[in-house]
C-alpha positions as CSV (number, residue, x, y, z in Angstrom):
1,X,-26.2,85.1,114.6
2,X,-29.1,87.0,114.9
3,X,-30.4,85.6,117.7
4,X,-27.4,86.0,119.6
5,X,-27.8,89.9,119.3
6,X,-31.4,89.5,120.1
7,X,-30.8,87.4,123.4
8,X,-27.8,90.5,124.3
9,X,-30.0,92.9,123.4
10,X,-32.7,91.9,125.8
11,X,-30.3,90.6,128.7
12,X,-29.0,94.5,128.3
13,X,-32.4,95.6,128.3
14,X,-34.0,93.9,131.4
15,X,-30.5,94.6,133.6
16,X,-30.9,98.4,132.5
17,X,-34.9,98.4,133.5
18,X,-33.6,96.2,136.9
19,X,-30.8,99.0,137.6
20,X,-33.4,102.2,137.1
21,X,-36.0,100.2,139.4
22,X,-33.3,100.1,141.9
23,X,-32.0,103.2,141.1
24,X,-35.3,104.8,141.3
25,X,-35.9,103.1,144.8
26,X,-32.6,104.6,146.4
27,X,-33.6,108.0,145.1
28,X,-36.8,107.9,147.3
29,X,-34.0,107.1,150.3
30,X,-32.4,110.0,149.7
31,X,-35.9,112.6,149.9
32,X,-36.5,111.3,153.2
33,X,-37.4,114.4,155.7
34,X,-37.2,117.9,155.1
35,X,-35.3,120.2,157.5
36,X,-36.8,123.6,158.4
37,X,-34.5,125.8,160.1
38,X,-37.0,128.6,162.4
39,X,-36.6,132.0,161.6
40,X,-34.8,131.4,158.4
41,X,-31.9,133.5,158.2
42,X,-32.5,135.0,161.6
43,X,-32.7,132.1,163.9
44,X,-34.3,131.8,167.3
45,X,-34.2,135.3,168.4
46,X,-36.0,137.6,170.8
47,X,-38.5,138.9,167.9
48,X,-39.0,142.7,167.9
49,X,-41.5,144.6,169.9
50,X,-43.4,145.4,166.9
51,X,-43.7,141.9,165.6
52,X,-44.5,139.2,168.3
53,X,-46.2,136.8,166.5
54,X,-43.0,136.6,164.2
55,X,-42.7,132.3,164.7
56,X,-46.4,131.1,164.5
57,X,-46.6,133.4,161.4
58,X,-43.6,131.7,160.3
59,X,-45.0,128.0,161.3
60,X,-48.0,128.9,160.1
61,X,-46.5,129.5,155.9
62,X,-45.1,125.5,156.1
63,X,-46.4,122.4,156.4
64,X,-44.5,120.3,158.7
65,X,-45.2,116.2,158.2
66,X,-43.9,113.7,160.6
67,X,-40.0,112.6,160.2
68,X,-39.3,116.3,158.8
69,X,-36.9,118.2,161.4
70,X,-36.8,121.7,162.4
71,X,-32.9,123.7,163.2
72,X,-33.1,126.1,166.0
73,X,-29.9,128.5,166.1
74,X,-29.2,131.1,168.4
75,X,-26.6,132.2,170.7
76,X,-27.1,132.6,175.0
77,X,-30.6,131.1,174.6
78,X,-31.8,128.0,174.6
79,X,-35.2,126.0,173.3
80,X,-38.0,123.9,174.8
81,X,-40.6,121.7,173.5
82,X,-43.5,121.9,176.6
83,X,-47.0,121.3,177.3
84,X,-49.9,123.6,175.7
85,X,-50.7,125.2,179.0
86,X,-47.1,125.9,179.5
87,X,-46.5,127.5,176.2
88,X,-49.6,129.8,177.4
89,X,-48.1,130.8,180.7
90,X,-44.2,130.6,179.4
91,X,-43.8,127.8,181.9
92,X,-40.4,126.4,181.5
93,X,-40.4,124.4,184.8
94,X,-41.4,120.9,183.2
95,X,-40.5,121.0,179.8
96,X,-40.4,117.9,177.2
97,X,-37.5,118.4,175.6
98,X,-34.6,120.9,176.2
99,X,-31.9,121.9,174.4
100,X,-29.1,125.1,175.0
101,X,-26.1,124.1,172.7
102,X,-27.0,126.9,169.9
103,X,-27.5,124.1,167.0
104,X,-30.5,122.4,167.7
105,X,-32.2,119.5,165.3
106,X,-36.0,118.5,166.4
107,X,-37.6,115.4,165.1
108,X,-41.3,115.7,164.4
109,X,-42.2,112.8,165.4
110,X,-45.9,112.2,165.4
111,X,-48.8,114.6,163.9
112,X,-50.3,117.6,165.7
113,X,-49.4,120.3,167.3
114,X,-45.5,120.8,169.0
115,X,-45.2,124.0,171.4
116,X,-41.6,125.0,171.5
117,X,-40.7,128.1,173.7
118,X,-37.5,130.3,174.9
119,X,-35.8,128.8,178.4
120,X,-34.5,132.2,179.4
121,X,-36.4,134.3,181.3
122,X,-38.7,136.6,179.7
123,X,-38.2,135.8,176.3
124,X,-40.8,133.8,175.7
125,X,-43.6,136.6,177.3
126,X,-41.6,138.8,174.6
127,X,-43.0,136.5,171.4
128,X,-40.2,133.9,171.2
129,X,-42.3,131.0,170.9
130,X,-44.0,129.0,168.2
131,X,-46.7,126.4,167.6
132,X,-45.8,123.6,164.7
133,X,-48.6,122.0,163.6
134,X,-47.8,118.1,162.0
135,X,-49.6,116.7,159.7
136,X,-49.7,113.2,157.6
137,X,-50.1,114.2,154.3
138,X,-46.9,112.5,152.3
139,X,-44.2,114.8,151.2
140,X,-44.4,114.2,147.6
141,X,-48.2,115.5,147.2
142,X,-47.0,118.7,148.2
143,X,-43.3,119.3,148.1
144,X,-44.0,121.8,145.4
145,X,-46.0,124.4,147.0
146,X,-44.3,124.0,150.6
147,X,-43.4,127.5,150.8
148,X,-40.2,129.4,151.7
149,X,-37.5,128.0,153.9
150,X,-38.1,124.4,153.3
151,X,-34.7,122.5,152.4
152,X,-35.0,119.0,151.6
153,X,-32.7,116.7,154.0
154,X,-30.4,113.8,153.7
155,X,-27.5,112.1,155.5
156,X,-24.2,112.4,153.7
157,X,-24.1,108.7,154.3
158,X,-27.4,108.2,152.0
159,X,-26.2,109.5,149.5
160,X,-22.5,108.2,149.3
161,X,-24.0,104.9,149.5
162,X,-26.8,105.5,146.6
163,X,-23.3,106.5,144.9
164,X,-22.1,103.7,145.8
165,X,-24.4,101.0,145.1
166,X,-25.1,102.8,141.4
167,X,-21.9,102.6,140.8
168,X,-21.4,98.7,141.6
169,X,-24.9,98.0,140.0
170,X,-23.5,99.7,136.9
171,X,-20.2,97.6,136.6
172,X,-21.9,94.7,137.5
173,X,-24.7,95.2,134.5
174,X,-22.7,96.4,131.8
């Protein structure tokens, strides 16, 4: 009889350290990216006259890592990702990437430096533009200190599913 228990005991054993393995696996899933929205609680705004740098001092106080995505909102505006000599001269001619619908998610997509400026006219020569500097380091080295405004980011879909498959994985070992 006693081995019996002993032979339960460990078939409980290695399907509980084979579900937190798992388990532990899907969590990483879920702290995939983090999502920065610019300006915080003020958005994509013409910054004051006093305060032009307002967005590069705000880039500057986060550390941005490839895969992580940055929220510009804003009303009657509009955002561009362009060229470094473009962000100089507020060039909106030829930009990369343009976006006008008041909700805008950007992918940071590859290290270095992203130049995102204002479409409309003159707001851009008035401060609303920003540099985002990308770097490589992985998230988890320095989630901790990332400073203010940094929300971490995850599909509703991730996370039903790690739901999901915890849920059959614990029915199906116990």
């Amino acid at each position: 009889m006693a081995y019996t228990c002993s032979m339960a005991a460990s078939s409980i054993t290695t399907r509980l350290a084979l579900f937190l393995a798992i388990f532990s696996s899907l969590l990483h899933l879920y702290v995939s990216y983090y999502e920065f929205q610019v300006g915080d609680n003020d958005g994509w705004v013409v910054p004051p006259k006093n305060n032009s740098k307002i967005y590069n001092d705000w880039a500057s106080k986060r550390r941005f890592t490839v895969d992580d995505y940055i929220r510009f909102k804003y009303t009657k505006d509009s955002v561009m990702e362009v060229t470094p000599i473009d962000y100089e001269r507020c060039n909106s001619s030829y930009p990369h990437f343009f976006s006008n619908n008041g909700d805008t998610i950007f992918k940071l997509n590859h290290t270095g430096p992203f130049y995102f400026i204002s479409g409309v006219a003159g707001h851009c020569e008035r401060g609303q533009r920003m540099i985002v500097k990308v770097i490589s380091q992985q998230k988890d080295d320095y989630a901790s200190a990332a400073g203010g405004g940094r929300s971490v980011g995850a599909s509703n879909l991730v996370i039903v599913l790690i739901h999901f498959v915890s849920l059959c994985l614990v029915s199906y070992l116990f």
